[in-house]
C-alpha positions in Angstrom: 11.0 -29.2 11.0 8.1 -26.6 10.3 5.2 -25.4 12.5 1.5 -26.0 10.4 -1.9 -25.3 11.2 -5.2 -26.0 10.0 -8.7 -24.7 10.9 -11.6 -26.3 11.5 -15.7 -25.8 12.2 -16.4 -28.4 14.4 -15.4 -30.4 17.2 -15.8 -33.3 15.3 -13.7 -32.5 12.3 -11.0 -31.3 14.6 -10.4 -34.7 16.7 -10.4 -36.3 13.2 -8.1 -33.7 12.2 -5.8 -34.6 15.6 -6.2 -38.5 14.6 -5.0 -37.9 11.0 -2.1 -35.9 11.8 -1.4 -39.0 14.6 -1.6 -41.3 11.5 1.0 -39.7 9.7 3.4 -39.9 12.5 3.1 -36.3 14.4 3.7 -36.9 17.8 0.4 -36.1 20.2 3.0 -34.2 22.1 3.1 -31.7 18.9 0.0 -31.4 18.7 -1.9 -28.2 19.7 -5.6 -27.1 19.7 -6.8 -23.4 20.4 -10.0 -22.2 20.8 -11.7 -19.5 22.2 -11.8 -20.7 25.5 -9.5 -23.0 27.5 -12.6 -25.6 28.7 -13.1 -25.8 24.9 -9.6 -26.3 23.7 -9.6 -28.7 26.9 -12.4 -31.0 26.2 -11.6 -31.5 22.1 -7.5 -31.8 23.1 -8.9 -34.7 25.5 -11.2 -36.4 22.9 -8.0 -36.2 20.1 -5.2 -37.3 22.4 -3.8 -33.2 22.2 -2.3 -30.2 24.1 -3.6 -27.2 25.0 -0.8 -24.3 25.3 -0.1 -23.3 28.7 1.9 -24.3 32.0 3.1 -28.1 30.5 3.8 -26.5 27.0 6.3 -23.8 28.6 4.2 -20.9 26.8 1.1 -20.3 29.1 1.4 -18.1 31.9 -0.2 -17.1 35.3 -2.3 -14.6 34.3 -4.0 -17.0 31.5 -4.4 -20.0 33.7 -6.5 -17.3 36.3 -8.2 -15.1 34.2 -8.5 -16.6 30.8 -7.1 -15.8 27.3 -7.1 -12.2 26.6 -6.7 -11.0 22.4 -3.2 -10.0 23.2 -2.7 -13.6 24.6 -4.1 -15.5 22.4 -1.6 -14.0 19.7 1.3 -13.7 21.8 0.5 -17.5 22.2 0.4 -17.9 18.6 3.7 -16.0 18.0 5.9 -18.3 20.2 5.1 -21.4 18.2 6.6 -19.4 15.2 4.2 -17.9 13.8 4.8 -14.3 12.3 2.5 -11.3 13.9 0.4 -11.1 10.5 -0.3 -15.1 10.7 -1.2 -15.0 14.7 -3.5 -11.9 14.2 -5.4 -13.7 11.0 -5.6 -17.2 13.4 -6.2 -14.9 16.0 -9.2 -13.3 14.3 -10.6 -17.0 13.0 -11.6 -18.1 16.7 -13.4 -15.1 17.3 -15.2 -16.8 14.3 -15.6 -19.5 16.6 -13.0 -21.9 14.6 -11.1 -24.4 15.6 -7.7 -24.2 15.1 -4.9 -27.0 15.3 -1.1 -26.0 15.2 1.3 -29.5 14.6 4.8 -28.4 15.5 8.0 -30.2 14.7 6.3 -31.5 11.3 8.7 -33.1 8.8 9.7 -30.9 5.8 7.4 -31.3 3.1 4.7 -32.5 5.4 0.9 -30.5 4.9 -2.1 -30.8 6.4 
């Protein structure tokens, strides 16, 4: 089982993204979408049937749910679905380009977005 990702420019293309991954038998449950803010990440994880990380995942924390996602945060996030510090600063760096990004956990080997 392998953790993937794909970025996306809209919310549009993201839900579609969420529904595709659905078709090809990724759980919702393994399904995550980060954004730069949590009412963001919220409303498009609503629309595609998605998580957002925090308390329910088992890797948000206090601070985040009351004061937002911090840089330091957002790539700490990153790093506990697996992702090396490199690849969480480069995802990290893509939503301050105002992407969207979706992380599928638990994938099948040989699976791809």
């Amino acid at each position: 089982m392998t953790t993937l990702y794909r970025e996306y420019h809209s919310d549009t293309e993201a839900v579609q993204g969420i529904e595709e991954m659905q078709a090809h038998g990724i759980d919702a449950k393994d399904i995550y979408v980060f954004t730069q803010t949590d009412q963001h990440s919220k409303r498009i994880a609503k629309m595609g049937d998605a998580n957002t990380p925090g308390p329910g995942s088992g890797i948000g924390s206090a601070i985040t749910r009351i004061f937002g996602n911090t840089d330091s945060q957002l790539t700490n996030q990153f790093r506990k679905f697996g992702f090396t510090e490199t690849e969480a600063t480069y995802l990290k760096e893509k939503l301050d380009e105002e992407k969207i990004i979706i992380v599928a956990v638990n994938t099948p080997d040989g699976f791809t977005l």
